[in-house]
C-alpha positions in Angstrom: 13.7 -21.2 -0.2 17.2 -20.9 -2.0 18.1 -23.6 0.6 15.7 -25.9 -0.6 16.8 -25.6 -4.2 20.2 -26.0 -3.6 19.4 -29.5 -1.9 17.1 -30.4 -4.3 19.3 -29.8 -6.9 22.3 -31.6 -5.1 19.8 -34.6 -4.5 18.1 -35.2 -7.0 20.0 -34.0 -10.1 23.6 -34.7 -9.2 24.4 -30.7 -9.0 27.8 -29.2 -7.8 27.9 -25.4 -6.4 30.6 -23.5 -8.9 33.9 -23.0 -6.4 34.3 -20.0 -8.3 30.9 -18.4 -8.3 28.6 -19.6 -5.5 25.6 -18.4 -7.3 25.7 -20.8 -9.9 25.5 -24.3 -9.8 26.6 -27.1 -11.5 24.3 -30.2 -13.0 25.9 -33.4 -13.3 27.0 -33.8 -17.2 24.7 -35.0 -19.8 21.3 -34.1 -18.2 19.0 -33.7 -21.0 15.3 -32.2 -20.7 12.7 -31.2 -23.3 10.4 -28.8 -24.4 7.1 -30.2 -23.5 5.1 -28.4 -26.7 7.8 -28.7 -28.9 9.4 -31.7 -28.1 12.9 -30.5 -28.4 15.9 -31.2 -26.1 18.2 -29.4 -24.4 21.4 -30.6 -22.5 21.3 -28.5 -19.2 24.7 -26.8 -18.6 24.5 -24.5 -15.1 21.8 -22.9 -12.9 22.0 -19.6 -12.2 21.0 -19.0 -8.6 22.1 -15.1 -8.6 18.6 -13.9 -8.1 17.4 -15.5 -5.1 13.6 -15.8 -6.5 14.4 -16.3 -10.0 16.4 -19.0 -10.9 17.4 -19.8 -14.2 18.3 -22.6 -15.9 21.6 -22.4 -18.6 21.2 -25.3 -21.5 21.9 -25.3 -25.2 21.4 -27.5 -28.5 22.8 -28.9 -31.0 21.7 -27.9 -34.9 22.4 -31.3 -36.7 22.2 -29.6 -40.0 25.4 -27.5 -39.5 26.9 -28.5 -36.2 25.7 -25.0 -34.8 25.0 -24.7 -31.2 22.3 -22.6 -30.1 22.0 -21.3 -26.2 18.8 -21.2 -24.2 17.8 -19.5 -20.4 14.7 -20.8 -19.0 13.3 -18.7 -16.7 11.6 -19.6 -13.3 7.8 -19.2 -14.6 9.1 -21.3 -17.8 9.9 -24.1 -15.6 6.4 -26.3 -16.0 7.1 -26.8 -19.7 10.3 -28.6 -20.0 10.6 -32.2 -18.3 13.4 -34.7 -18.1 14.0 -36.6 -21.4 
């Protein structure tokens, strides 16, 4: 299964396995998704592939208003509500 991520995330979203951590991986630059029910959007930063079964994906926001950044971890099972924007 891990195996299968890995490719599919080298394939098809232009990701890099981290040279310094082999459990994370890379997505190319800039690749935005959204919150399906919320319509918010995130820029995707890493995936964490340390639990084999349970990937997570590392992204984070911008707050307009104040130039805050705000951090997000989507969990495997929170997968099917975000889509590419």
């Amino acid at each position: 299964m891990l195996k299968f991520v890995k490719k599919y995330l080298r394939e098809s979203l232009g990701g890099i396995p981290n040279l310094d951590n082999p459990d994370m991986f890379s997505i190319k630059n800039h690749l935005i998704i959204r919150d399906g029910t919320t319509g918010i959007e995130y820029t995707v930063s890493d995936v964490d592939l340390s639990d084999k079964e349970n990937p997570v994906i590392k992204c984070y926001r911008y707050n307009p208003g104040d130039d805050t950044r705000f951090y997000l971890n989507i969990n495997k099972e929170d997968f099917k509500n975000y889509e590419l924007a």
